[in-house]
C-alpha positions in Angstrom: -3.5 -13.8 -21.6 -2.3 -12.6 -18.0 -4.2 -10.9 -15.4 -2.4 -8.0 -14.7 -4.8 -6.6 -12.0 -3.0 -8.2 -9.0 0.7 -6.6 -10.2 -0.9 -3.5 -10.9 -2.7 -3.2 -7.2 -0.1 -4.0 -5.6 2.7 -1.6 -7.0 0.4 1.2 -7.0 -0.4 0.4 -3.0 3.0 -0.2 -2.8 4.3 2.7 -3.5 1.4 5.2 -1.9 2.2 2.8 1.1 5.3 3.7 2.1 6.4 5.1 5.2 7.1 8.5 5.3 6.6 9.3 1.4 2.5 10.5 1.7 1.6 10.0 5.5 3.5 8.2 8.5 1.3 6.3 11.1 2.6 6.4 13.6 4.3 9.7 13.4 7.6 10.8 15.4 5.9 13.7 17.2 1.7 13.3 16.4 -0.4 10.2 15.2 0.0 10.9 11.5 2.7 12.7 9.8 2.2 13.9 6.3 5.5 14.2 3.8 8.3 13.7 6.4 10.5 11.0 4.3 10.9 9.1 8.0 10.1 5.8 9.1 10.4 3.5 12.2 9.5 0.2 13.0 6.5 0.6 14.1 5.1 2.7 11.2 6.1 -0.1 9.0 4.5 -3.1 10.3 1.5 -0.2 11.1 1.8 0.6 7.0 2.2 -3.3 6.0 -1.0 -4.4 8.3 -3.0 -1.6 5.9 -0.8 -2.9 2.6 -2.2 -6.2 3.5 -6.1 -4.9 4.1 -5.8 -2.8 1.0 -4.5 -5.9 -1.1 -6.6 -8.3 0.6 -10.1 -6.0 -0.5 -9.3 -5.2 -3.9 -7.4 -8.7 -5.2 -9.8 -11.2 -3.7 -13.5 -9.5 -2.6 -13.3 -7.1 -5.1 -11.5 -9.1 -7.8 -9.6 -6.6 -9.9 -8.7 -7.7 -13.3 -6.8 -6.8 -15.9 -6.2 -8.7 -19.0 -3.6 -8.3 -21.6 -3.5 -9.2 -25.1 -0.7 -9.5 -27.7 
Protein backbone atom coordinates (compact mmCIF):
# COMPACT_ATOMS: atom_id res chain seq x y z
CA UNK A 1 0.00 0.00 0.00
CA UNK A 2 1.41 3.62 -0.68
CA UNK A 3 0.52 6.73 0.98
CA UNK A 4 -0.57 8.92 -1.59
CA UNK A 5 -1.34 11.92 0.67
CA UNK A 6 2.03 13.58 0.39
CA UNK A 7 1.96 13.39 -3.78
CA UNK A 8 -1.39 14.48 -3.71
CA UNK A 9 -0.68 17.80 -1.42
CA UNK A 10 1.86 18.65 -2.98
CA UNK A 11 0.68 18.78 -6.78
CA UNK A 12 -2.42 20.29 -5.82
CA UNK A 13 -0.28 23.28 -3.80
CA UNK A 14 1.80 23.14 -6.60
CA UNK A 15 -0.16 24.03 -9.03
CA UNK A 16 -2.59 26.72 -6.97
CA UNK A 17 1.03 28.02 -6.06
CA UNK A 18 2.30 29.30 -8.96
CA UNK A 19 3.15 32.64 -9.69
CA UNK A 20 1.01 34.59 -11.63
CA UNK A 21 -1.70 31.74 -12.46
CA UNK A 22 -4.33 32.69 -9.21
CA UNK A 23 -2.51 35.58 -7.27
CA UNK A 24 1.13 37.09 -7.53
CA UNK A 25 2.75 38.37 -4.21
CA UNK A 26 4.54 40.47 -4.86
CA UNK A 27 2.67 42.08 -7.69
CA UNK A 28 4.30 44.28 -10.55
CA UNK A 29 2.20 47.40 -9.77
CA UNK A 30 0.30 46.54 -5.99
CA UNK A 31 1.07 43.91 -3.24
CA UNK A 32 -1.02 41.14 -4.76
CA UNK A 33 -1.97 40.64 -8.25
CA UNK A 34 -4.81 38.30 -9.15
CA UNK A 35 -4.71 36.34 -12.78
CA UNK A 36 -1.80 38.28 -14.42
CA UNK A 37 0.20 35.01 -15.86
CA UNK A 38 3.57 37.09 -14.59
CA UNK A 39 6.14 36.28 -12.35
CA UNK A 40 9.58 37.67 -10.97
CA UNK A 41 12.02 36.58 -8.77
CA UNK A 42 10.81 37.74 -5.93
CA UNK A 43 7.20 36.44 -6.18
CA UNK A 44 8.75 33.04 -6.55
CA UNK A 45 10.87 32.59 -3.64
CA UNK A 46 7.77 34.78 -1.94
CA UNK A 47 5.36 31.79 -3.42
CA UNK A 48 7.93 28.87 -2.57
CA UNK A 49 8.38 30.20 1.30
CA UNK A 50 4.25 29.68 1.41
CA UNK A 51 4.73 26.22 -0.85
CA UNK A 52 6.93 25.18 1.91
CA UNK A 53 4.50 26.40 5.01
CA UNK A 54 1.54 24.91 3.23
CA UNK A 55 3.44 21.52 2.76
CA UNK A 56 5.18 21.65 5.94
CA UNK A 57 1.26 21.97 7.83
CA UNK A 58 -0.54 19.55 6.11
CA UNK A 59 2.31 16.61 5.37
CA UNK A 60 3.73 16.50 8.87
CA UNK A 61 1.39 18.39 11.73
CA UNK A 62 -1.59 17.51 10.07
CA UNK A 63 -0.49 14.18 8.63
CA UNK A 64 -2.58 13.72 5.37
CA UNK A 65 -2.97 10.32 4.27
CA UNK A 66 -3.99 8.54 1.60
CA UNK A 67 -3.83 4.91 1.03
CA UNK A 68 -4.15 2.89 -2.07
CA UNK A 69 -5.14 -0.47 -2.63
CA UNK A 70 -4.85 -2.90 -5.61
Amino acid sequence: MGDWGPVLVATVLFVLLSPGLLFQIPGRNKVVEFGNMHTSGASIVVHAIIYFGLITIFCIAIGVHIYASQ
